[in-house]
PADOKOL-481897 format. One record per residue (C-alpha): residue number from 0; y, x, z. Coordinates in Angstrom, 3 decimals, decimal comma, m for minus. Each point is the difference from the previous one (the first is absolute). Layout:
<atoms>
- NUM  Y  X  Z
...
</atoms>
This chain:
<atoms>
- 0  0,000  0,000  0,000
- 1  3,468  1,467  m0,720
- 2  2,913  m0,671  1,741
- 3  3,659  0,852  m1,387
- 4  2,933  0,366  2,419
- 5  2,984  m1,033  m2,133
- 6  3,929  0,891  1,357
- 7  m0,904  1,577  3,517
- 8  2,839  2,024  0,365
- 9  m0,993  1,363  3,577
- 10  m2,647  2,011  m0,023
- 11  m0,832  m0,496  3,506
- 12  m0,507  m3,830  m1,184
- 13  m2,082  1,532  m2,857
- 14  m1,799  2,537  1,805
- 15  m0,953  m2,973  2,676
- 16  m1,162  m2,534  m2,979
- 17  m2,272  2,683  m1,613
- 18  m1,749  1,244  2,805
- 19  m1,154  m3,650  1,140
- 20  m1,321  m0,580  m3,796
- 21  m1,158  3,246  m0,498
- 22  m2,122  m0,996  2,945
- 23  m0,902  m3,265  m1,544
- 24  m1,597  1,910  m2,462
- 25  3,050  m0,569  m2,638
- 26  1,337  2,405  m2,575
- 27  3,373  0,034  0,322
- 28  2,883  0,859  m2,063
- 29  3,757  m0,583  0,314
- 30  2,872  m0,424  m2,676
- 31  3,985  0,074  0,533
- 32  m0,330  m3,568  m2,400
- 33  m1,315  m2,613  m1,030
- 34  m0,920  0,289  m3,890
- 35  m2,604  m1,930  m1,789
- 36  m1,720  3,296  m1,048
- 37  m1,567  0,534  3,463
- 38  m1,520  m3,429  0,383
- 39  m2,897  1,666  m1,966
- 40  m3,508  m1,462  2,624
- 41  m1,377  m3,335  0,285
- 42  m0,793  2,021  3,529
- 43  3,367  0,262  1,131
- 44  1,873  m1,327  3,946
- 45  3,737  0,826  m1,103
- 46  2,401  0,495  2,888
- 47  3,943  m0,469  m0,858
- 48  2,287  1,038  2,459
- 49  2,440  m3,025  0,372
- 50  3,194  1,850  1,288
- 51  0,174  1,519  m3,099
- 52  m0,906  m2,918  m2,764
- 53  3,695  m1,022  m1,073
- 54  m0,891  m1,951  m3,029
- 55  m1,703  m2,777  m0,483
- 56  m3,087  0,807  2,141
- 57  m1,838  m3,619  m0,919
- 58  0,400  0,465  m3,674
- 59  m1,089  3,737  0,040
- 60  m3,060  m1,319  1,770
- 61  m1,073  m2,406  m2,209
- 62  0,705  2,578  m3,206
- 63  m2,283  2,338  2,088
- 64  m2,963  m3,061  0,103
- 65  0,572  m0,970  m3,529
- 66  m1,105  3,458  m1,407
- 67  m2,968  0,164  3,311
- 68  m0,990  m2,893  1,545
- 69  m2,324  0,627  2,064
- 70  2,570  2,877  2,058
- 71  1,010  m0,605  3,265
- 72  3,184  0,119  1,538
- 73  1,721  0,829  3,325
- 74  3,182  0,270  1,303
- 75  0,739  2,550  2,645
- 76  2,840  m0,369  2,415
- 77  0,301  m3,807  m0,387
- 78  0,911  m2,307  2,707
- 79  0,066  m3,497  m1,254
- 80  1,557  m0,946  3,066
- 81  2,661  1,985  0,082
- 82  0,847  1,420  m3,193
- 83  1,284  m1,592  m3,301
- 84  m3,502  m1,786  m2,090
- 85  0,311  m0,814  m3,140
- 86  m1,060  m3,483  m1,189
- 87  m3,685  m0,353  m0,994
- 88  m0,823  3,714  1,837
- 89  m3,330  m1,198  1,465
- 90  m1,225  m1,315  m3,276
- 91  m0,730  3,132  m1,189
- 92  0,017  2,564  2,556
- 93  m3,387  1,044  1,365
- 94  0,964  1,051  3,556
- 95  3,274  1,856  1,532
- 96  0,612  2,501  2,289
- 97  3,149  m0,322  2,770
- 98  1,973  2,866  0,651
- 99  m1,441  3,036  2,290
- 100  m3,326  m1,497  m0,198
- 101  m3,151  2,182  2,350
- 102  m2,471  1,276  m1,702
- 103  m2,034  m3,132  0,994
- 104  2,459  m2,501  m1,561
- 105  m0,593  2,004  m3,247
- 106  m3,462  0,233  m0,106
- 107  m0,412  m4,018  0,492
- 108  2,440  m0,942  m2,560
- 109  m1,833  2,458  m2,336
- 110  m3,842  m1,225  1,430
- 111  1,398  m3,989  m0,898
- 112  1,220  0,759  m3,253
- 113  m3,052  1,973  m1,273
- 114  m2,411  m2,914  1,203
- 115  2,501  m2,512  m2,542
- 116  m0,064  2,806  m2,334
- 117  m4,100  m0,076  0,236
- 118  0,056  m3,490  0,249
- 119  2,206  m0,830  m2,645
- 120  m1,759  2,486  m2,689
- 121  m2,957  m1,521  0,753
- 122  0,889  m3,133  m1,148
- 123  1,424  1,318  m3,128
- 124  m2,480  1,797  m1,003
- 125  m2,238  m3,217  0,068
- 126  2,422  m1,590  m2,086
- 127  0,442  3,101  m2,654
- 128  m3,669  0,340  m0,040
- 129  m1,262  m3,473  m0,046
- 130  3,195  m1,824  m1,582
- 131  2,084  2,620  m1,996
- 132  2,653  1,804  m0,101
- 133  2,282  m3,039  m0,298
- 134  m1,663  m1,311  3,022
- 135  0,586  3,135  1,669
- 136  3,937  0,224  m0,426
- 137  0,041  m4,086  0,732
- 138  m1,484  0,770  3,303
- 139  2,775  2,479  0,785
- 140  2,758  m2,061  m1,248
- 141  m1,454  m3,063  2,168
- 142  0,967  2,542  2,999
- 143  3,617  m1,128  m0,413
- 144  m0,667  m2,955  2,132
- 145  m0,527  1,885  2,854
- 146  3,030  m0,431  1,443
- 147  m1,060  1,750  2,401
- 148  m2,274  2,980  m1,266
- 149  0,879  2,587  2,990
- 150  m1,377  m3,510  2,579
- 151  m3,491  m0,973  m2,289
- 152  m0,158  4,204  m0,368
- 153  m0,373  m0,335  3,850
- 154  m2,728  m2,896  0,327
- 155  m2,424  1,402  m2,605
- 156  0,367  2,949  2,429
- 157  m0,907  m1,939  3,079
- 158  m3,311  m1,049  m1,700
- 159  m0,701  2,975  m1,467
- 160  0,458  2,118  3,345
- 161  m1,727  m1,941  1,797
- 162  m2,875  m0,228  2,044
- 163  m0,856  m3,216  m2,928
- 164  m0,729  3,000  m2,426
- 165  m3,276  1,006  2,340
- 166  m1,524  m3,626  m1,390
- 167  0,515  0,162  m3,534
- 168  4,051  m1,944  0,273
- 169  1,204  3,597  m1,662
- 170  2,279  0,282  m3,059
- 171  m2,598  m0,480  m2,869
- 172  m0,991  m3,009  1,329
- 173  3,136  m1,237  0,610
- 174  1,107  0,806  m3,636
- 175  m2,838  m1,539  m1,364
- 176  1,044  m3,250  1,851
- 177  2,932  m0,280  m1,861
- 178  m1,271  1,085  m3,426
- 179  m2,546  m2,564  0,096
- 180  2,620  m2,540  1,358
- 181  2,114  0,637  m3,001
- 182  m2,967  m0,019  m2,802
- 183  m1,024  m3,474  1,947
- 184  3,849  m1,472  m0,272
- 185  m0,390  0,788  m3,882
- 186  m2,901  m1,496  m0,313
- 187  1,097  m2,962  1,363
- 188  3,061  m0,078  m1,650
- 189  2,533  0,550  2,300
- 190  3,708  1,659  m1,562
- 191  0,352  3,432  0,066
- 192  2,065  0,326  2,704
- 193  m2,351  m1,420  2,448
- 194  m2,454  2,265  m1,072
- 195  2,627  3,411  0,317
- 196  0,145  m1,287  3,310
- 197  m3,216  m1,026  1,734
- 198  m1,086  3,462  m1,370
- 199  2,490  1,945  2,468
- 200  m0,474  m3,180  2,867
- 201  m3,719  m0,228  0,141
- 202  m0,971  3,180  0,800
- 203  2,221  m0,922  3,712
- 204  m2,195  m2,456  0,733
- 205  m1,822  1,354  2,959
- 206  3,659  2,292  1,798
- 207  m0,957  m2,415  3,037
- 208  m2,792  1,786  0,693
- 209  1,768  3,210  0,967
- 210  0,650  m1,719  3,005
- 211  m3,396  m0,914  0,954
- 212  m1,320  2,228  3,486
- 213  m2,118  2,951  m1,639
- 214  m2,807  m1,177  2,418
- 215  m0,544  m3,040  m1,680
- 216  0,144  1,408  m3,414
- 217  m2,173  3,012  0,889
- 218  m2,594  m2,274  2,257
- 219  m3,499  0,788  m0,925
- 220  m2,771  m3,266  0,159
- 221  1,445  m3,465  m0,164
- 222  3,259  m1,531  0,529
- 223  0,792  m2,289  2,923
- 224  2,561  m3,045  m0,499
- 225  2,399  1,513  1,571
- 226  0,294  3,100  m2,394
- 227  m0,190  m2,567  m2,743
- 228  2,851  m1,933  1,296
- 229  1,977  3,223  m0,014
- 230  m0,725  1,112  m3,373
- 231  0,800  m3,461  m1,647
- 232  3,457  0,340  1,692
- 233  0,139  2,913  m2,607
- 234  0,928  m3,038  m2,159
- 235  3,582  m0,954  1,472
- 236  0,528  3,913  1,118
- 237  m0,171  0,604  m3,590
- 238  2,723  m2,353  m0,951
- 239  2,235  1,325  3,112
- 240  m0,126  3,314  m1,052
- 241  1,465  m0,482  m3,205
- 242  1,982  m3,024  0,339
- 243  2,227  0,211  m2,836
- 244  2,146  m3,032  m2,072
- 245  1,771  1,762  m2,443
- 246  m2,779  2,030  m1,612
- 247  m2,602  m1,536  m2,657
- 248  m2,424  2,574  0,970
- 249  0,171  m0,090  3,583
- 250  0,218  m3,782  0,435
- 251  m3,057  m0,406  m2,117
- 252  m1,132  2,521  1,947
- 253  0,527  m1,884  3,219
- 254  m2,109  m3,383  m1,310
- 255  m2,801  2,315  m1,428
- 256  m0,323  1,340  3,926
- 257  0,486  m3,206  1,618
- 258  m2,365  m1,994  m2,434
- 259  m2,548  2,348  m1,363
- 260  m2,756  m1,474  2,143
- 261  0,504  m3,411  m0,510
- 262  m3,233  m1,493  m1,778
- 263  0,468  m2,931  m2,697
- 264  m2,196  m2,048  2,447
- 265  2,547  m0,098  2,680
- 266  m2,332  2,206  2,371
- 267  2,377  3,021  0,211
- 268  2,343  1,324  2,036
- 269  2,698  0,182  1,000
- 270  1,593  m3,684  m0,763
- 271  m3,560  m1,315  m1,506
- 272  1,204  m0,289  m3,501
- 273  m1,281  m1,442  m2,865
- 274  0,182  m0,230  m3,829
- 275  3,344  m1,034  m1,215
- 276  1,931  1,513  3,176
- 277  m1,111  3,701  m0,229
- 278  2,556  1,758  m1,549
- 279  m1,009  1,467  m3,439
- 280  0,356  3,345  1,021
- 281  m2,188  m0,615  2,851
- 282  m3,134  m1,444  m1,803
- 283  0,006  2,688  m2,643
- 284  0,103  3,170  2,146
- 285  m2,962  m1,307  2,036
- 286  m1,949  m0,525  m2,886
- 287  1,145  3,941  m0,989
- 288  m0,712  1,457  3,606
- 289  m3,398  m1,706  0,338
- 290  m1,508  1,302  m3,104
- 291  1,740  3,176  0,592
- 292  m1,793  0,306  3,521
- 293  m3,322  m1,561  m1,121
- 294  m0,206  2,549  m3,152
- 295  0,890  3,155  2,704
- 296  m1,595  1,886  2,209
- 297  1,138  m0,182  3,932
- 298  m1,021  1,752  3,058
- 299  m0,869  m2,966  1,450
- 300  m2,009  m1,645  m3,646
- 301  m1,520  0,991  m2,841
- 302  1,091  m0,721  m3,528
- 303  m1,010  m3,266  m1,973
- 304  m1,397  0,067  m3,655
- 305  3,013  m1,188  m2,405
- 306  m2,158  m2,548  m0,615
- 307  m0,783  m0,964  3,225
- 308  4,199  m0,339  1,200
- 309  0,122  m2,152  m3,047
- 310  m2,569  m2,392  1,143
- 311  1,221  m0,151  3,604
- 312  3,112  m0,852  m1,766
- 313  m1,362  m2,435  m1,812
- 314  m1,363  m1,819  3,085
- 315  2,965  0,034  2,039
- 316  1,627  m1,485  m2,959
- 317  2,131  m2,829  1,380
- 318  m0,963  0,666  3,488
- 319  1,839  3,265  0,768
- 320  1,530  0,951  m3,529
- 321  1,960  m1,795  m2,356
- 322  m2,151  m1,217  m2,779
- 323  2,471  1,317  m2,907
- 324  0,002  3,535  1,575
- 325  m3,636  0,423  0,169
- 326  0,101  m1,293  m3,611
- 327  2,312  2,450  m1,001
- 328  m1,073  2,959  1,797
- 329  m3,813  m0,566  m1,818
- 330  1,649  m0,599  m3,421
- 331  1,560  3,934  1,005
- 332  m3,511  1,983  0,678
- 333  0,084  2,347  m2,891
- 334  3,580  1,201  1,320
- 335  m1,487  0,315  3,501
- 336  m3,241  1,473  m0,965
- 337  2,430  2,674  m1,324
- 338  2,356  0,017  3,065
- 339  m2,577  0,088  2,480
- 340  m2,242  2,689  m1,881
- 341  2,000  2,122  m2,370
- 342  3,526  0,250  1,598
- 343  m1,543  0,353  3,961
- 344  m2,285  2,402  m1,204
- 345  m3,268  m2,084  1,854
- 346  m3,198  1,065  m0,112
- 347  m1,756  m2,658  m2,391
- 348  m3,905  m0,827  0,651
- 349  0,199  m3,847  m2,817
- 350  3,272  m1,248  1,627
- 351  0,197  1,429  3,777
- 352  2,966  1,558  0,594
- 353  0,020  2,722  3,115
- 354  2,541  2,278  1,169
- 355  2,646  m2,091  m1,516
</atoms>
């Protein structure tokens, strides 16, 4: 991973920065400023020195992501709280840095932004590999409604660092959620938009889990009621952590984590839900997580024969899933077959995927 330290004028600022990502394991390099000629890796964390950006930071920015989307940005010696923010900042910065940050400070902002950058490459690559290029810039264009990248950046890093990653909730899976989510929204024919979205919401839908006790999630043998009434609070956690209005993404993201285990049937939790008053967004990712878990090996389960998550699909049809989104998602096997085998590099013995 490279890491470029753009208008740090102090070198005891500089000196500080590099040592921390030098021990990150980052190769770092520094410039007097900013020119399109250095944004030259996919691989890159670039850290601009705000004191000394006195044009037209947001504009630079997004010049910098047209030519490499997939770069990450930070801004160093930011205080959104006390210093001037442009309009729209937190759209498109990956993290930031406030002024005489520790050495700890750094190395968290940096540790968040590489599990987005991970996370978010990820999910490209499905969509350059399995979609196109097209498909590929779409999904970094659809990253504009983030209005608040720096905030999702965050939550995907909550999951990701978390003790949720020990049980198979890690950033592949999590990615795969929303990939499938979006393939299923097509299929069913929802706009475009919708799909951009769920793709980038979905993949949130467990971030009330972090908050589960580690005992519970870590408890070998069988679970009593109490620890299952604790982890179904994950469900309302989920939509108090993020608890955002004025974001597409996030507020989707909110009903995905409050509704995901609602069943058509009305046996689910947590408000008992049926068809017609789960939200969309809510069906369709359940659909995508299930088959994403039953297709996967766990520490806790083995793996399921594509064949055999397809039936159980099948017979929860109208009971726990939404008839149209089992539909769909069958109608989508070849893709899957090649999602789930080719692009997760499984072992294959017919169709069982390990190791995914």
């Amino acid at each position: 991973m490279n890491a470029i330290l753009c208008n740090f004028d102090n070198s005891s600022m500089e000196s500080l920065f590099s040592n921390v990502l030098q021990v990150m394991g980052m190769e770092v390099t520094c410039k007097k400023h900013l020119c399109e000629d250095i944004i030259s890796s996919q691989d890159t964390l670039l850290f601009l020195n705000f004191d000394k950006m006195c044009y037209d930071l947001r504009e630079s920015i997004r010049r910098i992501r047209s030519l490499n989307p997939g770069i990450s940005v930070v801004l160093v010696n930011h205080d959104p709280e006390k210093s001037f923010t442009y309009p729209g900042m937190r759209s498109i910065l990956d993290g930031s840095v406030p002024p005489d940050p520790s050495h700890e400070t750094i190395m968290e902002t940096a540790g968040e932004v590489l599990s987005g950058f991970s996370f978010l490459s990820y999910l490209g690559e499905l969509n350059r590999i399995l979609l196109g290029d097209e498909e590929f810039r779409e999904f970094y264009g659809s990253l504009n409604n983030l209005y608040d990248r720096t905030g999702y950046i965050k939550m995907i890093d909550r999951i990701v660092s978390s003790d949720l990653s020990e049980n198979g909730e890690n950033m592949y899976h999590i990615a795969r959620v929303g990939f499938v989510s979006k393939l299923l929204s097509r299929k069913i024919g929802l706009d475009r938009g919708f799909c951009s979205n769920i793709q980038l919401a979905a993949p949130l839908h467990d971030v009330g889990m972090v908050e589960v006790p580690r005992s519970i999630l870590s408890k070998p043998g069988q679970l009593s009621i109490n620890d299952w009434q604790e982890i179904k609070r994950h469900s309302k956690r989920g939509r108090e952590i993020l608890g955002y209005d004025d974001c597409p993404v996030m507020g989707m993201a909110a009903d995905i984590c409050f509704s995901h285990h609602e069943r058509w049937d009305e046996r689910g939790y947590p408000e008992g839900l049926g068809q017609g008053n789960i939200p969309t967004p809510a069906f369709i990712t359940s659909v995508a997580d299930s088959f994403d878990v039953m297709v996967s090996s766990r520490t806790y389960k083995k793996e399921l024969l594509i064949q055999d998550a397809f039936a159980e699909l099948r017979n929860n049809k109208g009971k726990q899933f939404s008839p149209i989104c089992v539909y769909s998602l069958q109608s989508l096997r070849p893709l899957l077959v090649q999602l789930y085998t080719e692009v997760c590099g499984a072992l294959v013995q017919g169709e069982t995927l390990k190791d995914i």
